[in-house]
N, C-alpha and C positions, 0 to 999 in steps of 0.2 A: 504494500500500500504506500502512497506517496504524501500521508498528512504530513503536517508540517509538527515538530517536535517540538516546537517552542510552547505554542500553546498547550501541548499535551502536558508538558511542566508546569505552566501555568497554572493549570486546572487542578495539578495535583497540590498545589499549593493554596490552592483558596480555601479558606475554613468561614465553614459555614453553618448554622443553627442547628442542622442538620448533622454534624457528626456525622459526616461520609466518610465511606471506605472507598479507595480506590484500587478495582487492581487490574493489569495491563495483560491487553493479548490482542496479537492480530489489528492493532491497532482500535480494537474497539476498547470502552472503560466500561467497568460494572460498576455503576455507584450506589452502595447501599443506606437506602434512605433510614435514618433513624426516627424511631416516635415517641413519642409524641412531640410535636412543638408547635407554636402560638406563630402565626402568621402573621406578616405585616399590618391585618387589618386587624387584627387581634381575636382572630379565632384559633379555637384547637382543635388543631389535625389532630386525626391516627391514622398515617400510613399504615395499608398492610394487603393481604392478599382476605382472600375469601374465609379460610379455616373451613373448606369442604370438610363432609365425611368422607371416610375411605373406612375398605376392610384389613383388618389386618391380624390376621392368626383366631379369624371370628369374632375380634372388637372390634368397635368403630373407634378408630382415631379422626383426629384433626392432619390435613397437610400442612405442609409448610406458610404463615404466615407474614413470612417476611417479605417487606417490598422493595426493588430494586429497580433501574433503570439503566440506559448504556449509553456513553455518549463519542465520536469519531470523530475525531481532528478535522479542521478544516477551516475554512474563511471565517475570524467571528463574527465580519459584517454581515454575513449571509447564512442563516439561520434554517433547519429546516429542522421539522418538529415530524415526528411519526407516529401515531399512536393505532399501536397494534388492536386488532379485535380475536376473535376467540367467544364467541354465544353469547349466553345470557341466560339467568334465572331468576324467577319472581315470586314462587310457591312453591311450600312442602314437594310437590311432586317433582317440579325442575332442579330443584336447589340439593335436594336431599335424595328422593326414592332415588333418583336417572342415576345421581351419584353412584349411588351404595350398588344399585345396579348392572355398574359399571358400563353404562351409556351416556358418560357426561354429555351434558346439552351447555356446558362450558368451561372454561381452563381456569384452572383455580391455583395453580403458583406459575413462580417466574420461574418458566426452566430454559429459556432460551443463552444460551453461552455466546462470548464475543465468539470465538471459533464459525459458530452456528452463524451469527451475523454476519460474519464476513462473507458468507459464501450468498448471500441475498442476493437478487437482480434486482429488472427494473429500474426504479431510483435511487435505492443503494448500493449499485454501480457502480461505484468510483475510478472504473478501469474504461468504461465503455464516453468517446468522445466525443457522443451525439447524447448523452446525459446530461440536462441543465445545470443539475445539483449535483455534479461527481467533486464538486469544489466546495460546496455550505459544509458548515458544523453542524455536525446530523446527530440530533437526540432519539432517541429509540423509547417508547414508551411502554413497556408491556402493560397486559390485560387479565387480570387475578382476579377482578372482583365480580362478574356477573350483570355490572348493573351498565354498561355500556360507556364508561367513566364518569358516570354521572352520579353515584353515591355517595352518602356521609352518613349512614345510619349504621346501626350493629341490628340484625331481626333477628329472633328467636322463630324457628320451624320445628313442628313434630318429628322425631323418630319413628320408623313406623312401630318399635316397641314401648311409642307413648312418651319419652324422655323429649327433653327441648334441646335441639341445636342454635348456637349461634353461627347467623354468616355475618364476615363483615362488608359487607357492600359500604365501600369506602373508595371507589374510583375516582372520584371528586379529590378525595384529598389526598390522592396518589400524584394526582398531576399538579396541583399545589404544592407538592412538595418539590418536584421537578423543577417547577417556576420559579421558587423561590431560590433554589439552586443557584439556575442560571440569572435571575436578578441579582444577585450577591457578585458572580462571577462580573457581571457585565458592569455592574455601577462599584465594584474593587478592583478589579482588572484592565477595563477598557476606560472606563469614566464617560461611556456614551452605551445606550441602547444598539443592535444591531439596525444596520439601515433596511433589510429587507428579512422576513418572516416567510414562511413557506411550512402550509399546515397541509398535512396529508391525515386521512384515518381510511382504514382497511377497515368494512363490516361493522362491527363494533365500534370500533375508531373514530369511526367515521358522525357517527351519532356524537364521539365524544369533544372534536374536533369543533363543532359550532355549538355545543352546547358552555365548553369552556374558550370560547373567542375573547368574551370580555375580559375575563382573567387575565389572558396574555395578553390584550391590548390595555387592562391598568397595570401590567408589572413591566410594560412597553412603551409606554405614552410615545406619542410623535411619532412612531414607525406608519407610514402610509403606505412604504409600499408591500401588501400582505398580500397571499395567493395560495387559495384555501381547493383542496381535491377531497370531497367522497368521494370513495371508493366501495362501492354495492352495500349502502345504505340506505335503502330508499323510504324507509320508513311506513312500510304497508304493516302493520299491524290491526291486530284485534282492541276493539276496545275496553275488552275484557282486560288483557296483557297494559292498556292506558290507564285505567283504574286502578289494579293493582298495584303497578309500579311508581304513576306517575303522577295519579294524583294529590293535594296536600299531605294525605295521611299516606302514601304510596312506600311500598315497603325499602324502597331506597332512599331515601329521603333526600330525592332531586329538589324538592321545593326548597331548601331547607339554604340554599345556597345561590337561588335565582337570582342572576341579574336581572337590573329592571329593564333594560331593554328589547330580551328575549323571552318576557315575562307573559308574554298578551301567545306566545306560540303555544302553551300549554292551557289555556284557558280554553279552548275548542275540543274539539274530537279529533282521536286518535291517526285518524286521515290527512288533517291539518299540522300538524306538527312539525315534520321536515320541510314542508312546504314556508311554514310561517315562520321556523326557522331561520333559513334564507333568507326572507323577505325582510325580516327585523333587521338582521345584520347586514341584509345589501343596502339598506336604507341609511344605515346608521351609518355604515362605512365605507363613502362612496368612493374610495383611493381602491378598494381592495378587491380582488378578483374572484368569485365561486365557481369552481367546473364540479359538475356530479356524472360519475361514472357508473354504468352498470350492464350486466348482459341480461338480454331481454325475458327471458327462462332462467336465471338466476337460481340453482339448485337450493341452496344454504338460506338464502331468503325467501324461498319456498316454503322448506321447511320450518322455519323458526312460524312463519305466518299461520301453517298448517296448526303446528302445536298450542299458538297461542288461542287459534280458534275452535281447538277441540281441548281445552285445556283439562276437565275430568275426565277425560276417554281419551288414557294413554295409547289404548287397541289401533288408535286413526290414525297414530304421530307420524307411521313409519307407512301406511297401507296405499300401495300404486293408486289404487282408486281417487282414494282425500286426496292424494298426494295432486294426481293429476288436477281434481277440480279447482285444490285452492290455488296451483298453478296459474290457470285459467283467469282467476280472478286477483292474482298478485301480479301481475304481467298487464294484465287491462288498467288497473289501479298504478299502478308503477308509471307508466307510459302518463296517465292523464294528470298524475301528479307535476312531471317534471315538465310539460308542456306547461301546466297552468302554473310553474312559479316562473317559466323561460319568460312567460306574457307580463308579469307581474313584478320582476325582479331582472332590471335591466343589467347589474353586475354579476350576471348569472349563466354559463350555458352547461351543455348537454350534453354528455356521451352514450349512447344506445346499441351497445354491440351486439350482435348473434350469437345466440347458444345457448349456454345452462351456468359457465363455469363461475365460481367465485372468486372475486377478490381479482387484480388485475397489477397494481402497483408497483409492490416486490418483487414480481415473476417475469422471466426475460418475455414473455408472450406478451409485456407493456410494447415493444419494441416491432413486435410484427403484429396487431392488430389495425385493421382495417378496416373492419366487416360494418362501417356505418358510413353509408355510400361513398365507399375509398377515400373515409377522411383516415389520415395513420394516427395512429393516438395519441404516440410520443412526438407531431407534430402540434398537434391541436392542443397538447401538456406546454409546449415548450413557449407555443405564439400565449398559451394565456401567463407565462412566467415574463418572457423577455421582451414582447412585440408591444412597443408604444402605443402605435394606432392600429384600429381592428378592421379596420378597411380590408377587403381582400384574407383579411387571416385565417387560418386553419381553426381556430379557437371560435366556433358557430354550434349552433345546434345540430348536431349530425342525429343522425337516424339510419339502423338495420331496417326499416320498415321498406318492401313489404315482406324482406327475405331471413325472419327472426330466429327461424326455427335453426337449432344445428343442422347441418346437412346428415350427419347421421341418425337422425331421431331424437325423440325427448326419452332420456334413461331416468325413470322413475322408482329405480332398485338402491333407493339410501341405505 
C-alpha cells in the first residue's frame, strides 16, 4: 500500500477521551473504542456491539461486546467515511430465536481484520487508478448493533426459556465515538476541519449514513463540499418493523438522539422515511451531493422486507413463494420511491441496476456495472464526486428499466 506514514504517526499519537488502542497491519489501524464517555454535547455514550446470544456447550452466552473501528492512511483533506451494514433486529424473534438458531438475521461483533480490509474492492481500492478515493483517509465503520446505526438504547428480549436478554442496540453511539475521534484528530492535528467529506453506507450503512449527517456536519462545520452514496438501502419496509423500531418508544431508541432537521422524516409512515430522509438533508444542505444505488431485484432487501412483513410467521421468512410476492412489491415500491425523491430532491440522483445482487460498493463488480442504460457506475460515482457542473454528466438518473430482471432468472432459494 502506498499511505503516507506521517500521518499514520500522527494518529498514533493523538490521545483522545476515548483511550484508543492502536494496532498496525496492512496499513489499515484497528482502533479500539473505549466506554463509556461524555460527548462534546455532553451526553453519555456506550460504545459497544450487540451482546447476541450464542450456544455454547448448551448455555447461552453473550458475544463479544467490544467496539472497534479501522482507519487507512491517506489525504486528511479528503475524508471518506464507510459505514459497513450486516441486517438488522427489532424483536425477540430476530434478535434472539434467529440467533440461538443459528440463522443470524445480523452480525453482532466486529470481526473484520485490517488483513480482511485490505483485500476490499471497489472504493477501497487504493491500487486501482480510475478510483476517486484510492487517495482520502478512509474510516471503516463496522456494524454490531442490529439497529442500522441508529441506536442508543440497551432492550431487554425473552429467552425462549423465559429468562431476559439484553441487546445493546447502541449504533448511534458507535459512530459518535468514531467522530469524536476524528474531531480530536482534526482540530489537535491539523487545526482545520477536512475540506471534502465522502459518506458511503453498504445496506445497513446506508440507513446509517443520512440518519447520522448532522453529527458529522456539527463535528465539521464549514465542510461544503460532502458526497453522500447508499448503497441498496432503499428503505421498503413494513410498518410493523417502523413501529417497533422507530417509533418514540421504538426498541432502538432512534428518537432519543434526533436531529431536528431530519426530525419531520420519521413522523410519517414507514414508506416515507428514506425518501424524506433525502429530502431534509438535500434541502438543508445545498453544497452536498446524494446518489442512491440499488439493483432492481435486490435479494437481501427482499428478504429483510419479507420478514418484517411476516414478522410472527417465521414459516414465510425463507419460503420461494412470500419470497417471490414480497419481491414483487419491494421492486414496485423501491423504483416509485427513488423517482418520487429524484422529483423532489434536486441534490439527489439515481442508480437502478439489473439483477438481485446486494450491496455494490466494496466489490470490484463497482467497476464493470452498466446495466442502467450503459450508464458505468464508477462513472456516474466519480462525475457526482469530482465534476463541477452536471451539464452532460454521467451522475443522472439512470435506469435498468425495461431490462430488470437478471438475464438468468430471479433465484429465490435464500
Amino acid at each position: 500500500m502506498d499511505a503516507r506514514k506521517s500521518l499514520c504517526c500522527s494518529l498514533l499519537a493523538v490521545t483522545t477521551s476515548l483511550a484508543a488502542h492502536v494496532a498496525l497491519a496492512d496499513d489499515w489501524q484497528r482502533i479500539e473504542a473505549a466506554a463509556p464517555f461524555i460527548d462534546t454535547e455532553g451526553v453519555f455514550r456506550t460504545p459497544a456491539c450487540s451482546g447476541s446470544p450464542r450456544l455454547e456447550g448448551g448455555e447461552v452466552v453473550a458475544t463479544d461486546t467490544d467496539y472497534a473501528f479501522f482507519i487507512r492512511d491517506g489525504d486528511p483533506r479528503r475524508l471518506l467515511l464507510f459505514f459497513d451494514g450486516g441486517g438488522a433486529c427489532w424483536d425477540a424473534g430476530t434478535c434472539i430465536d434467529a440467533a440461538l438458531a443459528g440463522s443470524k438475521l445480523y452480525y453482532p461483533v466486529v470481526d473484520e481484520t485490517p488483513d480482511e480490509l485490505a483485500g476490499f474492492g471497489g472504493i477501497l481500492d487504493i491500487h486501482r487508478p480510475d478510483n476517486a478515493l484510492r487517495g482520502h483517509l478512509q474510516v471503516y465503520l463496522p456494524y454490531c448493533t442490529g439497529d442500522l446505526h441508529l441506536g442508543a438504547r440497551d432492550t431487554t428480549y425473552p429467552l425462549p426459556d423465559g429468562r431476559d436478554w439484553t441487546i445493546y442496540h447502541r449504533g448511534h453511539d458507535n459512530v459518535i465515538a468514531v467522530l469524536e475521534y476524528l474531531a480530536d484528530y482534526y482540530a489537535e492535528e491539523l487545526g482545520e476541519p477536512p475540506q471534502e467529506i465522502i459518506l458511503v453506507g453498504a445496506s445497513a450503512g446506508g440507513y446509517g449514513v443520512l440518519y447520522n449527517y448532522p453529527a458529522v456536519a456539527q463535528r465539521f462545520p464549514g465542510v461544503e463540499r460532502v458526497r453522500v452514496l447508499v448503497d441498496s438501502s432503499n428503505g421498503v419496509i413494513s410498518e410493523d418493523l417502523f413501529e417497533r423500531a422507530l417509533a418514540p418508544d421504538g426498541v432502538w431508541g432512534a428518537r432519543e438522539n434526533l436531529a431536528p432537521e431530519i426530525a419531520a422524516a420519521f413522523d410519517g409512515t414507514a414508506g416515507g422515511l428514506v425518501p424524506g430522509l433525502f429530502n431534509a438533508l438535500g434541502w438543508r444542505y445545498p453544497g452536498a451531493r446524494f446518489g442512491q444505488y440499488t439493483r432492481a431485484y435486490d435479494a437481501v432487501q427482499v428478504l429483510f422486507f419479507n420478514v418484517s412483513s411476516n414478522i410472527g410467521n417465521p414459516e414465510r421468512w425463507f419460503d420461494p413463494m412470500q419470497l417471490l410476492l414480497s419481491g414483487l412489491e419491494w421492486t414496485a415500491r423501491a423504483r416509485a420511491s427513488m423517482w418520487g425523491t429524484a422529483f423532489t430532491t434536486w441534490n439527489y440522483r439515481f442508480y437502478l441496476a439489473q439483477g438481485q445482487t446486494h450491496m455494490v460498493s466494496f466489490y470490484d463488480d463497482f467497476y464493470n456495472e452498466d446495466s442502467a442504460g450503459g450508464v458505468e457506475l464508477s462513472d456516474w460515482f466519480n462525475d457526482m464526486i469530482e465534476r463541477r457542473w452536471l451539464f452532460g454528466s454521467a451522475w443522472r438518473n439512470a435506469s435498468c428499466v425495461p431490462a430488470c430482471l437478471p438475464p438468468e432468472g430471479l433465484d429465490l432459494t435464500l
